[in-house]
C-alpha positions as CSV (number, residue, x, y, z in Angstrom):
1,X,-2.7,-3.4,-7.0
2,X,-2.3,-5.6,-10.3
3,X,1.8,-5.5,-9.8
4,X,1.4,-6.5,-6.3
5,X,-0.9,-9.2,-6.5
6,X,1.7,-10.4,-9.6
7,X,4.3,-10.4,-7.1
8,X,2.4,-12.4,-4.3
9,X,1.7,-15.0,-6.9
10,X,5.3,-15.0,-8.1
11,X,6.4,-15.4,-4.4
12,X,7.7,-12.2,-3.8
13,X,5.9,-10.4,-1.1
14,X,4.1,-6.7,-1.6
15,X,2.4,-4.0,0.2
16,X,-0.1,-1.7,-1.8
17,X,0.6,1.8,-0.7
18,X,-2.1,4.3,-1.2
19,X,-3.4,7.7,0.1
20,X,-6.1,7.5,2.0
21,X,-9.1,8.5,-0.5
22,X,-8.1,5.3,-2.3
23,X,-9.6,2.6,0.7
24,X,-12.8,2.0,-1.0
25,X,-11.2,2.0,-4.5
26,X,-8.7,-1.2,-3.4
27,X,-11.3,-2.5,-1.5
28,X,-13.0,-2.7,-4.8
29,X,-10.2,-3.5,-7.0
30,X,-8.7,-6.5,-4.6
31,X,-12.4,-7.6,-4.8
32,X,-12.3,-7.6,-8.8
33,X,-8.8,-9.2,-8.9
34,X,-9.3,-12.0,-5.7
35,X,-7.1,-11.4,-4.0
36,X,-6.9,-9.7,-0.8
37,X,-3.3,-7.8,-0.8
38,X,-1.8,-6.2,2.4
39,X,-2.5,-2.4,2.0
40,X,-1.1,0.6,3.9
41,X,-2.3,4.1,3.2
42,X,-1.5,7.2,4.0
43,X,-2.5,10.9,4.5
44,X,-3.9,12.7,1.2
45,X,-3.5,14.8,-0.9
46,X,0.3,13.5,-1.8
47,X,1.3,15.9,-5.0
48,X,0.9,19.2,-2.6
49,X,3.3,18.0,-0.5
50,X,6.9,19.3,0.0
51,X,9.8,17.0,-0.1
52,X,10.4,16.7,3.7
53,X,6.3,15.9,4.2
54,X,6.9,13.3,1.6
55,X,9.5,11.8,4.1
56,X,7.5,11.9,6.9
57,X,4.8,10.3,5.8
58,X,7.1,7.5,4.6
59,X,8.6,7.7,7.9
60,X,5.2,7.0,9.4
61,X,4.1,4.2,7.2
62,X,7.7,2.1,7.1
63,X,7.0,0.3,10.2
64,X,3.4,-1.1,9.2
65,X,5.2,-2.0,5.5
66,X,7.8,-4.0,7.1
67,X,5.3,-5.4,9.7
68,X,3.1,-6.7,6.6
69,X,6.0,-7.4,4.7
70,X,7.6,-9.8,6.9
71,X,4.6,-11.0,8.1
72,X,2.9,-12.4,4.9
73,X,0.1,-9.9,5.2
C-alpha cells in the first residue's frame, strides 16, 4: 500500500493487489496513510496454489486492474 500510494503521488498510477483476507487490513492501512488507493483482491490462500491457479487468478483480476488503472481509481 505504501509503494502504491508513492506512486499515485508521483503521478504514476497503481492498483493494490491483495488476497481477500487482507480487505480490512487495507481498509485500515489506506486509513492510516490517507489515502484511499484502488484495490483489487483476490481468492486466498495464494502460496498453496499451483502455477496455473496462480494464472488464473491473474487472469480473473487483469480486467478490474486495467479498469482502475486507466480509470484513475
Amino acid at each position: 500500500m505504501h509503494d502504491i500510494a508513492d506512486l499515485e503521488r508521483r503521478g504514476v498510477p497503481g492498483v493494490f493487489v491483495a488476497s481477500d483476507v487482507f480487505v480490512d487490513a487495507a481498509a485500515a492501512q489506506a486509513a492510516a496513510l490517507g489515502f484511499p488507493a484502488a484495490r483489487v483482491f483476490v481468492a486466498h490462500p495464494i502460496q498453496d496454489r499451483t502455477d496455473e491457479e496462480m494464472v488464473a487468478l491473474a487472469d480473473a483480476a487483469l480486467d478490474q486492474v486495467v479498469t482502475l488503472l486507466t480509470s484513475g481509481g
